[in-house]
mmCIF file of the C-alpha atoms, coordinates in Angstrom:
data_MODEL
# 
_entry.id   MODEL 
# 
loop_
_atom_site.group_PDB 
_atom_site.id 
_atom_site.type_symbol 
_atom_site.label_atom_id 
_atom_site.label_alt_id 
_atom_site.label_comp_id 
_atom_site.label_asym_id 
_atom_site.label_entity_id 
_atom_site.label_seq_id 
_atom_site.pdbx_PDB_ins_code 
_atom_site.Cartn_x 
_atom_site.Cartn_y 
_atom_site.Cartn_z 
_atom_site.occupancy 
_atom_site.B_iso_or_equiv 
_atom_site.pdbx_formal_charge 
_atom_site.auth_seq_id 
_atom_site.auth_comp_id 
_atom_site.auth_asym_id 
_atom_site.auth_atom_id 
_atom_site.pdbx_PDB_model_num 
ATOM 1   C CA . UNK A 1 1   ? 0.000   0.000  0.000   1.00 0.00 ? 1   UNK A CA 1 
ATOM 2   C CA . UNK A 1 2   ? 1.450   3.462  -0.749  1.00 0.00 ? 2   UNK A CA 1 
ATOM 3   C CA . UNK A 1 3   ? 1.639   5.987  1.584   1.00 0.00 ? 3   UNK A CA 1 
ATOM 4   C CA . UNK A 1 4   ? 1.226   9.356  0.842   1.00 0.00 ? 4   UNK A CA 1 
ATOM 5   C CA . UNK A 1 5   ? 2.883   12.494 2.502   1.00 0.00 ? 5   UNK A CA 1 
ATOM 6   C CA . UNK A 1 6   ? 1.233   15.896 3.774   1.00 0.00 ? 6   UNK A CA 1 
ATOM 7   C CA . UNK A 1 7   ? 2.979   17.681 1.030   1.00 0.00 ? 7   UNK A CA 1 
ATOM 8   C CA . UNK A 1 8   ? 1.590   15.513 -1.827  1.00 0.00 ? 8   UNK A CA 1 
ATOM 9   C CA . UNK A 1 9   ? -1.492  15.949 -0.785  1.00 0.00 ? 9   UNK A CA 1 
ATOM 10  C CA . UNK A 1 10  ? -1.081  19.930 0.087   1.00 0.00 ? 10  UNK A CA 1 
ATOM 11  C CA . UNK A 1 11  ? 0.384   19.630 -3.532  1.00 0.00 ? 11  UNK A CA 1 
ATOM 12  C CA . UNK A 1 12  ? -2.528  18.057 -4.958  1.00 0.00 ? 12  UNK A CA 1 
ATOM 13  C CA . UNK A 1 13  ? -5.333  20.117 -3.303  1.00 0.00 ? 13  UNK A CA 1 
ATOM 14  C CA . UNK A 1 14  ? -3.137  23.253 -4.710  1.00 0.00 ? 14  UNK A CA 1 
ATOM 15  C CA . UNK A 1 15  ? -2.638  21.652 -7.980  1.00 0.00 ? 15  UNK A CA 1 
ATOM 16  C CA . UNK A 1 16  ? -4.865  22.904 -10.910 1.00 0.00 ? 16  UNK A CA 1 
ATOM 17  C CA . UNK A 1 17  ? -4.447  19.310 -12.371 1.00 0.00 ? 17  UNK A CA 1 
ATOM 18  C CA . UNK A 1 18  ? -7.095  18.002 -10.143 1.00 0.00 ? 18  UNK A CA 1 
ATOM 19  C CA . UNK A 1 19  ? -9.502  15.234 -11.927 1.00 0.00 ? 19  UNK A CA 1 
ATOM 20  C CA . UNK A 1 20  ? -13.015 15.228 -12.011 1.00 0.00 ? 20  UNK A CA 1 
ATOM 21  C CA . UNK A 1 21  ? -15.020 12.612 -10.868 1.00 0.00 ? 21  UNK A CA 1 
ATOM 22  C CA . UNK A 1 22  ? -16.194 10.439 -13.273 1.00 0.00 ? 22  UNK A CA 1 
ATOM 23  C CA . UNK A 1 23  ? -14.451 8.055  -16.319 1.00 0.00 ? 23  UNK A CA 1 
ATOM 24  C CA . UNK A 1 24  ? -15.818 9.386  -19.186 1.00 0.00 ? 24  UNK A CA 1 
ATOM 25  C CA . UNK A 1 25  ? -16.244 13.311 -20.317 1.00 0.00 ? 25  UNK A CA 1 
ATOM 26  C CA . UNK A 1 26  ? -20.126 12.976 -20.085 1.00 0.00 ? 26  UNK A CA 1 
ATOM 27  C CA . UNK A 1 27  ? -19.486 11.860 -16.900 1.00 0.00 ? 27  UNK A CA 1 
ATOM 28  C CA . UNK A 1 28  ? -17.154 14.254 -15.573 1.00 0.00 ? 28  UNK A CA 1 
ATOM 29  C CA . UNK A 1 29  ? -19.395 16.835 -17.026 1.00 0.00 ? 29  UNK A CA 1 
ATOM 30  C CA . UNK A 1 30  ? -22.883 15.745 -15.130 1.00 0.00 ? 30  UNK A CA 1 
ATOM 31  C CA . UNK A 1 31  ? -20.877 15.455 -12.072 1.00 0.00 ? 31  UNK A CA 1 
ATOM 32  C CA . UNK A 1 32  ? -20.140 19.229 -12.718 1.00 0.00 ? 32  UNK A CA 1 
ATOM 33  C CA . UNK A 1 33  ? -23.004 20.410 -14.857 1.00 0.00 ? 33  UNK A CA 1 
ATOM 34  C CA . UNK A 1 34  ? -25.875 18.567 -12.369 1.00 0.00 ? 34  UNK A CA 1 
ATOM 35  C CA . UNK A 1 35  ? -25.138 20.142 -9.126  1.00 0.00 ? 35  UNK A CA 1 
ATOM 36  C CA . UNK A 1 36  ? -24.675 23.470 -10.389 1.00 0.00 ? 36  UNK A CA 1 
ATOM 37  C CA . UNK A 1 37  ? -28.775 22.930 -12.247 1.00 0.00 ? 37  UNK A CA 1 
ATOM 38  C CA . UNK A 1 38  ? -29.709 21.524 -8.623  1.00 0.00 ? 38  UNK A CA 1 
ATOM 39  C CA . UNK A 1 39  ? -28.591 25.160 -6.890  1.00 0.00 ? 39  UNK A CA 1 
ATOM 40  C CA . UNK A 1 40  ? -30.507 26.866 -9.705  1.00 0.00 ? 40  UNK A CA 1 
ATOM 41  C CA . UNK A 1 41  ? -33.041 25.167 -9.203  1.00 0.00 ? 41  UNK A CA 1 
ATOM 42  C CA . UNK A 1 42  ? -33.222 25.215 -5.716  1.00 0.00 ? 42  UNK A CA 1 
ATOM 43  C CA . UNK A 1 43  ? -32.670 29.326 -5.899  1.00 0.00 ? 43  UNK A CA 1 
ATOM 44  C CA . UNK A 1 44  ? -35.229 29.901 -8.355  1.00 0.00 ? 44  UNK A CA 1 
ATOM 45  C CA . UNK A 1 45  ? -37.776 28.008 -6.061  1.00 0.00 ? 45  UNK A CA 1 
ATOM 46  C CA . UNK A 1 46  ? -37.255 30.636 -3.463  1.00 0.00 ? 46  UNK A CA 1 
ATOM 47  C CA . UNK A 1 47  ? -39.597 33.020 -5.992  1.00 0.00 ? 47  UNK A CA 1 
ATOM 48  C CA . UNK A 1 48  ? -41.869 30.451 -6.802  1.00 0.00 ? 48  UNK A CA 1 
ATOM 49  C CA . UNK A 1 49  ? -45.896 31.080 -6.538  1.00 0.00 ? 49  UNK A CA 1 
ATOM 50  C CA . UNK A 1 50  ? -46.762 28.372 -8.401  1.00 0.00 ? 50  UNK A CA 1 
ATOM 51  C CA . UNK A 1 51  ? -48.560 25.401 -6.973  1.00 0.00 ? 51  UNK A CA 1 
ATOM 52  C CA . UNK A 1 52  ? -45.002 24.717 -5.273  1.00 0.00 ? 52  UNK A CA 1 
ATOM 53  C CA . UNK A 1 53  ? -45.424 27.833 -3.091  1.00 0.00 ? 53  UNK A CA 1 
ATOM 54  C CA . UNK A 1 54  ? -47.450 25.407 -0.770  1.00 0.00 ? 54  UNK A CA 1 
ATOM 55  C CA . UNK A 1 55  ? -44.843 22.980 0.062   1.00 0.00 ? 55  UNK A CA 1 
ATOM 56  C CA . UNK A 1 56  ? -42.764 23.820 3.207   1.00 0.00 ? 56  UNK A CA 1 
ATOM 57  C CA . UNK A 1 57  ? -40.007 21.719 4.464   1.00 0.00 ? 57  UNK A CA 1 
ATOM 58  C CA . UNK A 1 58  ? -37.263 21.742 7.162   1.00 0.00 ? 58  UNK A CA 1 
ATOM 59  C CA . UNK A 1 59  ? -34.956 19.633 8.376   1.00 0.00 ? 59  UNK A CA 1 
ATOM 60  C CA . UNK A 1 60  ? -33.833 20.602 11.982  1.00 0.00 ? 60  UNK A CA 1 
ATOM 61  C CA . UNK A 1 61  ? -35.536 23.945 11.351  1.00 0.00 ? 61  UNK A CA 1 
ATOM 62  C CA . UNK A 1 62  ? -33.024 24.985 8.443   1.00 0.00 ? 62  UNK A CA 1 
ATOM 63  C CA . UNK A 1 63  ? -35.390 25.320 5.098   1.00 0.00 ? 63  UNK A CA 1 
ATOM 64  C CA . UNK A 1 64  ? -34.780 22.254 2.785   1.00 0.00 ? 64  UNK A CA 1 
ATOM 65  C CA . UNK A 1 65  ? -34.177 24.965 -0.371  1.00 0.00 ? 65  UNK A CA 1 
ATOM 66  C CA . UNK A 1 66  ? -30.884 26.104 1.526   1.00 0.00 ? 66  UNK A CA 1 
ATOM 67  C CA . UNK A 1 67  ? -30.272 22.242 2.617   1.00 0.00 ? 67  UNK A CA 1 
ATOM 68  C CA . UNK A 1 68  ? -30.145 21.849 -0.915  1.00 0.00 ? 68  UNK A CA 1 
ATOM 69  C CA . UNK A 1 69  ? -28.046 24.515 -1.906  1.00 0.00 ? 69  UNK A CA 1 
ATOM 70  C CA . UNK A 1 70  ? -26.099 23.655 0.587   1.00 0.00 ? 70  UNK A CA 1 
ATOM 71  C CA . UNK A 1 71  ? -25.706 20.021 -0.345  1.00 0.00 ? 71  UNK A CA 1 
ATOM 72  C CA . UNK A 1 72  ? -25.246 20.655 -4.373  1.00 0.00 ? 72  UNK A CA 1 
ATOM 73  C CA . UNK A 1 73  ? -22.585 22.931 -3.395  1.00 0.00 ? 73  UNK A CA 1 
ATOM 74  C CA . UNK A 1 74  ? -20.576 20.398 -1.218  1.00 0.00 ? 74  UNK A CA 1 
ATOM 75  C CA . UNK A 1 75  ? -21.172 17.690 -4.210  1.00 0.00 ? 75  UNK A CA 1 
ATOM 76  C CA . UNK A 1 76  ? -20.193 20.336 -7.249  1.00 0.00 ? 76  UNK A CA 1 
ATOM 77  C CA . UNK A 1 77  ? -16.993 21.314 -4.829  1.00 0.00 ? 77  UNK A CA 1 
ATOM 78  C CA . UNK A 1 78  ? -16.056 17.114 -4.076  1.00 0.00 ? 78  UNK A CA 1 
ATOM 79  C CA . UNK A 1 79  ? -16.227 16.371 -7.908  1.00 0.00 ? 79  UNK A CA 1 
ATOM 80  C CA . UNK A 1 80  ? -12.884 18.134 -8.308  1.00 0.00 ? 80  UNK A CA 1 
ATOM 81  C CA . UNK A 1 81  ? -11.095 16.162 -6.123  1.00 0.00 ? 81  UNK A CA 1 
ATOM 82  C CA . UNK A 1 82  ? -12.470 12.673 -7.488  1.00 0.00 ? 82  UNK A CA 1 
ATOM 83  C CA . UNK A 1 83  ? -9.349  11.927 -8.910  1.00 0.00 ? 83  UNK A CA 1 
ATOM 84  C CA . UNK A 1 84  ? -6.368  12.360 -6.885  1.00 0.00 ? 84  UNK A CA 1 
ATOM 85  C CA . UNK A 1 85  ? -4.654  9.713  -4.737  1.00 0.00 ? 85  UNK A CA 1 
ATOM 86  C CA . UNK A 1 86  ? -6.489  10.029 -1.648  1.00 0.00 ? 86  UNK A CA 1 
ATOM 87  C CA . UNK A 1 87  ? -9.576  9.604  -4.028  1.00 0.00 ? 87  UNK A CA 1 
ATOM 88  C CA . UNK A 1 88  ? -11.317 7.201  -1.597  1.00 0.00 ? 88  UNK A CA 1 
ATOM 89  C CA . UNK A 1 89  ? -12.180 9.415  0.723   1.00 0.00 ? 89  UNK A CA 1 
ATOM 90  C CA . UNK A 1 90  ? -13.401 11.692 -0.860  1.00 0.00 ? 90  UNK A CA 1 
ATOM 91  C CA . UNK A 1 91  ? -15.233 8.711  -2.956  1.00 0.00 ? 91  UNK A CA 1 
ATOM 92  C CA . UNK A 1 92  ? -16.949 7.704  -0.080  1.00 0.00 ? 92  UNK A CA 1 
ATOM 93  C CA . UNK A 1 93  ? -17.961 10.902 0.821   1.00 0.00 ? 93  UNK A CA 1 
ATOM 94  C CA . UNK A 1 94  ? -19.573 11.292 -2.354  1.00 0.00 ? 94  UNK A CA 1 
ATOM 95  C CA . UNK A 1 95  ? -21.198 7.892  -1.849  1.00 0.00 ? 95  UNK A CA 1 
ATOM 96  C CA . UNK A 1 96  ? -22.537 9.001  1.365   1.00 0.00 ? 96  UNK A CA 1 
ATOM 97  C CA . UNK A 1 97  ? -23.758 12.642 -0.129  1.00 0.00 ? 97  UNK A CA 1 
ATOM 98  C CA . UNK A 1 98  ? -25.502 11.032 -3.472  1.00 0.00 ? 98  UNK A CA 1 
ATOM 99  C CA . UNK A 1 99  ? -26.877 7.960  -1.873  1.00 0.00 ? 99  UNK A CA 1 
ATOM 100 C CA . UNK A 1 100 ? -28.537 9.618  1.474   1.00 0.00 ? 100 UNK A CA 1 
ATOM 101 C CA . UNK A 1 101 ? -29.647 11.935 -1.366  1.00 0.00 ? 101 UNK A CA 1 
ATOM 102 C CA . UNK A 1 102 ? -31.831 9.273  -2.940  1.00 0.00 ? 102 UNK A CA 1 
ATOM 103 C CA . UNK A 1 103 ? -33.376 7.622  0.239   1.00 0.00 ? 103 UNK A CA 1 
ATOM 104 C CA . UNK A 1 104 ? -34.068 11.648 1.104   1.00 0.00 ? 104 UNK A CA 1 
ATOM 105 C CA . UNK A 1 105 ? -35.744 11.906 -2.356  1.00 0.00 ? 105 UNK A CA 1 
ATOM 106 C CA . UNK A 1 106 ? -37.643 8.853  -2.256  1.00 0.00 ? 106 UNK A CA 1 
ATOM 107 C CA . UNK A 1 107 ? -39.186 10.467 0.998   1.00 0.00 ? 107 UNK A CA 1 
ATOM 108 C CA . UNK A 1 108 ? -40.068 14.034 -0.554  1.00 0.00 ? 108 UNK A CA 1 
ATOM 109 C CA . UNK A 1 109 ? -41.581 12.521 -3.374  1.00 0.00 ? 109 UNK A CA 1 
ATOM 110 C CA . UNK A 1 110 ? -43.734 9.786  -1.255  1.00 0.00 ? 110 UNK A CA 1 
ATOM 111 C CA . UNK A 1 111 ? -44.745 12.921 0.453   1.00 0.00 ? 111 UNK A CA 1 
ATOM 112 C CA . UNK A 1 112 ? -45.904 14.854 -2.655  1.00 0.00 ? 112 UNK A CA 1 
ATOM 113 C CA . UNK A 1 113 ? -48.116 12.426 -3.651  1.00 0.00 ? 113 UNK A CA 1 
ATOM 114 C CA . UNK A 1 114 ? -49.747 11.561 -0.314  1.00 0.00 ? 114 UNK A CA 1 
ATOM 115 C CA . UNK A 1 115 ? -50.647 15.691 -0.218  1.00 0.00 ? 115 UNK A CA 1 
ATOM 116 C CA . UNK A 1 116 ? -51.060 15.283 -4.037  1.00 0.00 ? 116 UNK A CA 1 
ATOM 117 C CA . UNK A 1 117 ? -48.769 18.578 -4.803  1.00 0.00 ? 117 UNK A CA 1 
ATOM 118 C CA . UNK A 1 118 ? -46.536 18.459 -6.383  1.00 0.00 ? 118 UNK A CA 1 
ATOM 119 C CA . UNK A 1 119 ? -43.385 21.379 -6.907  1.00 0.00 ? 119 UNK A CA 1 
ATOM 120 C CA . UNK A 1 120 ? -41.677 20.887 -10.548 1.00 0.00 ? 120 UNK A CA 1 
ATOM 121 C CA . UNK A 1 121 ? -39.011 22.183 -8.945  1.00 0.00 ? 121 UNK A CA 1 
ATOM 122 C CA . UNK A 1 122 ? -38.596 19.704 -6.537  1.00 0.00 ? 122 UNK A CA 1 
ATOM 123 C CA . UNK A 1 123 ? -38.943 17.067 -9.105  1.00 0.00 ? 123 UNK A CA 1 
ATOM 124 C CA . UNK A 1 124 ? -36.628 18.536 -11.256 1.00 0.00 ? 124 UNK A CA 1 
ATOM 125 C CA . UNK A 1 125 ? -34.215 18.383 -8.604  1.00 0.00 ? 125 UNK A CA 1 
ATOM 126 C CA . UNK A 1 126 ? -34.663 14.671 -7.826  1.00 0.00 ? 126 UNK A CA 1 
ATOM 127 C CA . UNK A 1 127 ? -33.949 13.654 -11.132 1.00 0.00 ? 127 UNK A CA 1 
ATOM 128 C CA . UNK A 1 128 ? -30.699 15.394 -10.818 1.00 0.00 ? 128 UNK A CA 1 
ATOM 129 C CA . UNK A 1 129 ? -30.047 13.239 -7.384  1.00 0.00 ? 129 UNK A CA 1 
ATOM 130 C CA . UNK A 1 130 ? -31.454 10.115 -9.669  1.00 0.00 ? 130 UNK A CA 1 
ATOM 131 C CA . UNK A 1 131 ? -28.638 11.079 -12.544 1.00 0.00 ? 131 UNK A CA 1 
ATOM 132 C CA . UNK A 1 132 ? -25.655 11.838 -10.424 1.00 0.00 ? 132 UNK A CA 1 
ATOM 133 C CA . UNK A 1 133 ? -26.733 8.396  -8.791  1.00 0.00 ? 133 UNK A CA 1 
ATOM 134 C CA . UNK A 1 134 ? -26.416 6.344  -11.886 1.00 0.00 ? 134 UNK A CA 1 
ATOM 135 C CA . UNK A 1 135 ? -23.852 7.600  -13.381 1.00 0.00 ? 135 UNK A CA 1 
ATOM 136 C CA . UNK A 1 136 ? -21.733 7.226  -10.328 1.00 0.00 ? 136 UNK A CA 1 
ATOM 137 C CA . UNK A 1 137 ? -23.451 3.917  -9.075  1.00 0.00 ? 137 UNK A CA 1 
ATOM 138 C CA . UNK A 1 138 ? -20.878 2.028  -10.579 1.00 0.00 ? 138 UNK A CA 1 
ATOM 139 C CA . UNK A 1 139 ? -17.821 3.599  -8.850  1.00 0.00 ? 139 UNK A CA 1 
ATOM 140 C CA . UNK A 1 140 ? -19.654 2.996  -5.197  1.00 0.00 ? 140 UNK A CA 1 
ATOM 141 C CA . UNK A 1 141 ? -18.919 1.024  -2.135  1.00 0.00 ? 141 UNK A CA 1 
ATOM 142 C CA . UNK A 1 142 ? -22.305 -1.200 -2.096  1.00 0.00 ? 142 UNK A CA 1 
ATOM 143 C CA . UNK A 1 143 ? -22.276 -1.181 1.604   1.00 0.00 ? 143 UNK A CA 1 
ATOM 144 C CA . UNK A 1 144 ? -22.168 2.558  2.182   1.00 0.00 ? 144 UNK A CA 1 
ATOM 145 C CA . UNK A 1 145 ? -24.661 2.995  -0.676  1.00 0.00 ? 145 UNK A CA 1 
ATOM 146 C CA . UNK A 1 146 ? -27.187 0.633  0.890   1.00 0.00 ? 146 UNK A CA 1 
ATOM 147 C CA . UNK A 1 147 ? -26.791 2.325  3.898   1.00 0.00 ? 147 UNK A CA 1 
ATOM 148 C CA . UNK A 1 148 ? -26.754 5.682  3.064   1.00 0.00 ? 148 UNK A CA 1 
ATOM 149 C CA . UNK A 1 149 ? -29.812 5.426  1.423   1.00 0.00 ? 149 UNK A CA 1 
ATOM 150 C CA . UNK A 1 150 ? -31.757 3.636  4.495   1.00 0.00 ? 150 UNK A CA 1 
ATOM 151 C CA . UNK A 1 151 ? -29.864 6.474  7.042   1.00 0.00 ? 151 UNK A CA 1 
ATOM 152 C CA . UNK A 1 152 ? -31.374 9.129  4.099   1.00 0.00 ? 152 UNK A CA 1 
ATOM 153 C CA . UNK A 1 153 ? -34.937 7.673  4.484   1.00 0.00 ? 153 UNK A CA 1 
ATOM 154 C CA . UNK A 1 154 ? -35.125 6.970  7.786   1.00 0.00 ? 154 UNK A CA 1 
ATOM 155 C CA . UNK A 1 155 ? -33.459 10.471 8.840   1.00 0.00 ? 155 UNK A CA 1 
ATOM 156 C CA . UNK A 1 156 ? -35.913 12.395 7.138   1.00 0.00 ? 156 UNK A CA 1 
ATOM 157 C CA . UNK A 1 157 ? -38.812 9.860  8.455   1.00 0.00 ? 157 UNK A CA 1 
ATOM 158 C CA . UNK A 1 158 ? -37.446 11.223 11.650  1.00 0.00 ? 158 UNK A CA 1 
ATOM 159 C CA . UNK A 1 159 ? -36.100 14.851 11.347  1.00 0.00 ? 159 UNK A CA 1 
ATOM 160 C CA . UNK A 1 160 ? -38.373 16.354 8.228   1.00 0.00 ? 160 UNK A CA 1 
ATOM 161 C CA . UNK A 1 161 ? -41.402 18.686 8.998   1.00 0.00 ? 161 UNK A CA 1 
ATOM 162 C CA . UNK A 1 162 ? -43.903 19.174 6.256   1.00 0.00 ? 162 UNK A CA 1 
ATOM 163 C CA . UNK A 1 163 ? -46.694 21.322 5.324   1.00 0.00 ? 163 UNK A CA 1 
ATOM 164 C CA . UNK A 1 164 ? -48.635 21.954 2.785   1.00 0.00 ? 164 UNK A CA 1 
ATOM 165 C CA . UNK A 1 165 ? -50.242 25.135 2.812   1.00 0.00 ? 165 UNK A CA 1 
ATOM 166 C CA . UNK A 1 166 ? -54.104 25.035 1.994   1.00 0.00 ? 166 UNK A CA 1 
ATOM 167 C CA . UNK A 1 167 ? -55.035 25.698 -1.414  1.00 0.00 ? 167 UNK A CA 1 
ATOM 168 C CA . UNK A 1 168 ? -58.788 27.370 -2.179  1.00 0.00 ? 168 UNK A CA 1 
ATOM 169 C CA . UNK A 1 169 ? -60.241 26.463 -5.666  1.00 0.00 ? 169 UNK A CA 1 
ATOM 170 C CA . UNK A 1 170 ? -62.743 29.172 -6.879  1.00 0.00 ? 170 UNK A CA 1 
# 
């Protein structure tokens, strides 16, 4: 096993060599591209008064728009160190981030259909979680995926409060 000293990897993370994630240049360029859609997405729902104006979520009281800013932004930021030596860390990580991200998803969607609204927005964004899951699925630890996606679900089973605000049909 190779070892690698604090200056390689100061060297590395100072580098502008560093590798996207991914194996193939469609790849690399979802892992890039999808994240940065899911922040616009997420900031353009801010303004929304559509039909998605009456969905409200939280996860320990911080708004799930700015979770999911949030959470884009750590995944567009871990794509550019996806191929340096250390790589399995930050692999894992990603593992972690993507696959919590589709038990999470599976959740918000099961809850837009029981209050039958639905937010395109919201939609939109889960099939960017559903993308950068597939085309990284093959690069995953199974075990952390499996879990990750159970912790995702069960975590927001736990820790999400939803609303939906009434709607009044004239």
């Amino acid at each position: 096993m190779q070892t690698i000293s604090k200056e390689e990897i100061n060297m590395n993370l100072l580098s502008t060599d560093l590798k996207i994630a991914g194996n193939h240049i469609i790849t690399k360029s979802l892992n890039v591209l999808l994240p940065l859609i899911g922040i616009g997405l997420m900031l353009v729902y801010e303004y929304c008064d559509t039909s998605c104006s009456y969905l409200k979520g939280s996860i320990l009281g911080i708004d799930l728009k700015w979770v999911g800013v949030i959470y884009m932004g750590i995944l567009f930021l871990s794509a550019f160190f996806g191929g340096w030596s250390s790589a399995p860390l930050v692999g894992h990580m990603r593992t972690i981030l993507i696959s919590a991200a589709v038990g999470v998803e599976f959740f918000l969607i099961g809850f837009q259909v029981v209050q039958d609204t639905y937010c395109p927005f919201c939609l939109a964004f889960s099939v960017c979680i559903f993308i950068l899951f597939g085309i990284n699925y093959k690069f995953m630890n199974k075990w952390i995926m499996v879990a990750s996606v159970i912790a995702g679900f069960l975590g927001f089973t736990v820790f999400f409060e939803g609303k939906v605000a009434p709607r009044f049909d004239l």
